[in-house]
C-alpha positions as semicolon CSV with decimal commas, in nm:
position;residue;x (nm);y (nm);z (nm)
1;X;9,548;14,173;9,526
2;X;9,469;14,429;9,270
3;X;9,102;14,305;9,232
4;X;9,034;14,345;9,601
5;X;9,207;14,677;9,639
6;X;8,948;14,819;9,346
7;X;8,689;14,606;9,448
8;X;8,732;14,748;9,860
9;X;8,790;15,132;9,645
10;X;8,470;15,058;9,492
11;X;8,283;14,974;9,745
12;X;8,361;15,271;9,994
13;X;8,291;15,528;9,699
14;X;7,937;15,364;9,686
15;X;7,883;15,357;10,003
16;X;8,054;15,736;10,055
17;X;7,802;15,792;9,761
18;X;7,496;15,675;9,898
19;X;7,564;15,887;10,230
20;X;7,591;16,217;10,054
21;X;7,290;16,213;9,862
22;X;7,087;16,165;10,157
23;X;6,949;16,500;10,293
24;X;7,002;16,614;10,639
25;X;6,680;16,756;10,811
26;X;6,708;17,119;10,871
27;X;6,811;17,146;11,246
28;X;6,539;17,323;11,442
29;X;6,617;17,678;11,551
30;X;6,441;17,586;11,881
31;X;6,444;17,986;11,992
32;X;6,293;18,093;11,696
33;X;6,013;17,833;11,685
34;X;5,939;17,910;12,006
35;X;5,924;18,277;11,974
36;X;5,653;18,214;11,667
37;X;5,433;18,019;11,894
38;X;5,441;18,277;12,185
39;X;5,378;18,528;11,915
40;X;5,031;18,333;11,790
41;X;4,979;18,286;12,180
42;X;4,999;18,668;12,292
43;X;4,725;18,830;12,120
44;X;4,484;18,541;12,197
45;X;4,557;18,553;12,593
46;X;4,436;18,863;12,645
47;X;4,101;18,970;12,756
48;X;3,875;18,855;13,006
49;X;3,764;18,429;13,035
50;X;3,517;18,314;13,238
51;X;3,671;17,963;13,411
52;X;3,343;17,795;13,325
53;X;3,467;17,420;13,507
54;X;3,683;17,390;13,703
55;X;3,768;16,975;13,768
56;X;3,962;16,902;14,106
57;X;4,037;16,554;14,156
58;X;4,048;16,485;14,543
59;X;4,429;16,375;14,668
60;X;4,419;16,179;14,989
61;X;4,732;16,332;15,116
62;X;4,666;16,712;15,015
63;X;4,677;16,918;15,320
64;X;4,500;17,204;15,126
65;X;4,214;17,036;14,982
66;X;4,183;16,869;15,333
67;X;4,178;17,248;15,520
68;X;3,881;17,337;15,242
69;X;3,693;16,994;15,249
70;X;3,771;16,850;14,907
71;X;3,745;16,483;14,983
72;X;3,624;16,393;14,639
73;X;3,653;16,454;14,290
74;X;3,443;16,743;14,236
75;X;3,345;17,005;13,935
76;X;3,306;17,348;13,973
77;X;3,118;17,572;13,777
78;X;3,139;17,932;13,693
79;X;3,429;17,942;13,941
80;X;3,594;18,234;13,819
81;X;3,640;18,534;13,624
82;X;3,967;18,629;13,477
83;X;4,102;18,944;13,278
84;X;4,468;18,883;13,146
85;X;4,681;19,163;12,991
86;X;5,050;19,206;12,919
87;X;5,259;19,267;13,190
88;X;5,292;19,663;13,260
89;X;5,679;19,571;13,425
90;X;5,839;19,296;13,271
91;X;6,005;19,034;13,520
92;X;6,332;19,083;13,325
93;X;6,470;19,452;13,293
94;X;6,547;19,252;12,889
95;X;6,214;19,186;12,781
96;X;6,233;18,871;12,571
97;X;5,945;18,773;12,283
98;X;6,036;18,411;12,377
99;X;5,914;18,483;12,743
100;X;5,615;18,707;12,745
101;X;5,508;18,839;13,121
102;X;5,101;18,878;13,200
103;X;4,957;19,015;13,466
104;X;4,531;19,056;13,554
105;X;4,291;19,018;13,754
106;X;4,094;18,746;13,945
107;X;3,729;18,809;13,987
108;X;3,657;18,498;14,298
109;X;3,380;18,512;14,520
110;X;3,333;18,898;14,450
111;X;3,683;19,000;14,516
112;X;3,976;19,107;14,306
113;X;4,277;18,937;14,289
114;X;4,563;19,038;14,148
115;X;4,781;18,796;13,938
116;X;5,055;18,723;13,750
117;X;5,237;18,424;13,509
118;X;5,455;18,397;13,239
119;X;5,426;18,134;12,959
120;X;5,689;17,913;12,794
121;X;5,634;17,708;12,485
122;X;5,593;17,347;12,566
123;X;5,904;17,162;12,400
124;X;5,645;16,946;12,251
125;X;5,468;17,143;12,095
126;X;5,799;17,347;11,942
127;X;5,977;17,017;11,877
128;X;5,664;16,792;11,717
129;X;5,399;17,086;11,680
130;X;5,140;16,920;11,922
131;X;5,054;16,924;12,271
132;X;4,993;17,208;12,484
133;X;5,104;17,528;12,376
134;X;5,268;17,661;12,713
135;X;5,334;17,593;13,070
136;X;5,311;17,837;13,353
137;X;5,325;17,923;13,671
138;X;5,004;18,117;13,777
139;X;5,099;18,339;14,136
140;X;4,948;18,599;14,293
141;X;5,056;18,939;14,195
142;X;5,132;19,080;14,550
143;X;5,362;19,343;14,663
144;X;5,536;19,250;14,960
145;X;5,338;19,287;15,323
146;X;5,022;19,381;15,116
147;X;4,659;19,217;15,108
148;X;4,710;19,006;15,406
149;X;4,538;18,640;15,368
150;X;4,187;18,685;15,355
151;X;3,962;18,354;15,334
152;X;3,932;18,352;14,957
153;X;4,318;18,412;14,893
154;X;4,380;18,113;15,132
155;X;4,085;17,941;14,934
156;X;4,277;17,996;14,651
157;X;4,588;17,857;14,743
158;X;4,506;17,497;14,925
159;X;4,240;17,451;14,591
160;X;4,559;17,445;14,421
161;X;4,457;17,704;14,187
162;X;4,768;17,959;14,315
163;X;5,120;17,881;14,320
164;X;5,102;17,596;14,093
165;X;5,191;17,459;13,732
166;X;4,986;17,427;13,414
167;X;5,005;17,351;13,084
168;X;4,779;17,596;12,835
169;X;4,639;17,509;12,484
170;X;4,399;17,725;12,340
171;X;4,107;17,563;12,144
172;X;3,834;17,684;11,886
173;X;4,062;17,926;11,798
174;X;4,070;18,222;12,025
175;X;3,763;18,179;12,242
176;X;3,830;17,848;12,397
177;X;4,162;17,775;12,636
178;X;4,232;17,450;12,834
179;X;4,454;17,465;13,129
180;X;4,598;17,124;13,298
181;X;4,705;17,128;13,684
182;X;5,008;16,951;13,699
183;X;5,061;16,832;14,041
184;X;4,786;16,978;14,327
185;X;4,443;16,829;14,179
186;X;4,328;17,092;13,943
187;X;4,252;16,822;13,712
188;X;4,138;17,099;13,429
189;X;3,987;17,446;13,425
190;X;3,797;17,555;13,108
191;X;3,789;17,888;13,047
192;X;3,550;18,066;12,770
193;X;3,653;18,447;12,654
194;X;3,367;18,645;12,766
């Protein structure tokens, strides 16, 4: 009985041991990572970008591409021209390094839009440092019961272009950025910093 009770003492002090001389991984301060990507990400968003191709792939059951004629997968080219600056008024009275605001302008079809979005670091990229760098939500930057709907605003919005998601990863460094529609058909938009 005496054997076994050492032997079973033994044992667990191995096996107690073995556990705490493994090391832990460093738990990820998910706030702070995230505030180091959207600090890399800030200085290279601003300026102007030409959206050099734009890639819409036709959905059979989109009433906006339907209204404008998109019936099948089609590229354009120099759709676009884009100048993106910090947000003059934050959304949040607290402005927050983790949630940078941008407003600019959109250059379509020889008008001036105004816009606005606000980036958040893709979990992927924060947790497993790949992927896209940010998703967004690109809307127009309209005070209320201004610019009524003119046909390039409407253009805008059944393209899918407006009011919808995207993920952003900037490329080549800071002259290259990719953005990814992520539910309308704006396959991908390639934009070049003029």
């Amino acid at each position: 009985m005496k054997i076994i009770g050492t032997s079973l003492l033994l044992a667990a002090g191995l096996l107690f041991g073995q556990c705490s001389s493994e090391k832990v991984a460093p738990k990820l301060d998910y706030d702070k990572v995230s505030q180091a990507i959207m600090a890399q990400l800030v200085p290279q968003l601003t300026g102007t970008w030409k959206l050099g191709r734009v890639h819409v792939q036709a959905q059979r059951l989109n009433a906006g591409q339907a209204e404008i004629g998109i019936r099948r997968d089609t590229v354009f080219q120099n759709f676009a021209v884009l100048t993106i600056r910090p947000a003059k008024v934050p959304a949040s009275s607290l402005p927050n390094p983790q949630y940078p605001d941008f407003e600019g302008d959109l250059t379509f079809q020889g008008k001036e839009y105004p816009v606005r979005f606000a980036p958040l670091a893709s979990p992927d990229r924060v947790v497993n440092g790949q992927g896209p760098h940010a998703f967004f939500l690109l809307q127009f930057n309209l005070a209320p019961g201004s610019y009524p709907p003119d046909a390039g605003r409407t253009y805008l919005e059944d393209i899918g272009f407006i009011n919808d998601n995207f993920t952003l990863e900037m490329l080549a460094g800071e002259q290259t950025m990719l953005w990814r529609g992520l539910s309308r058909g704006m396959v991908k938009i390639e934009l070049q910093k003029q």
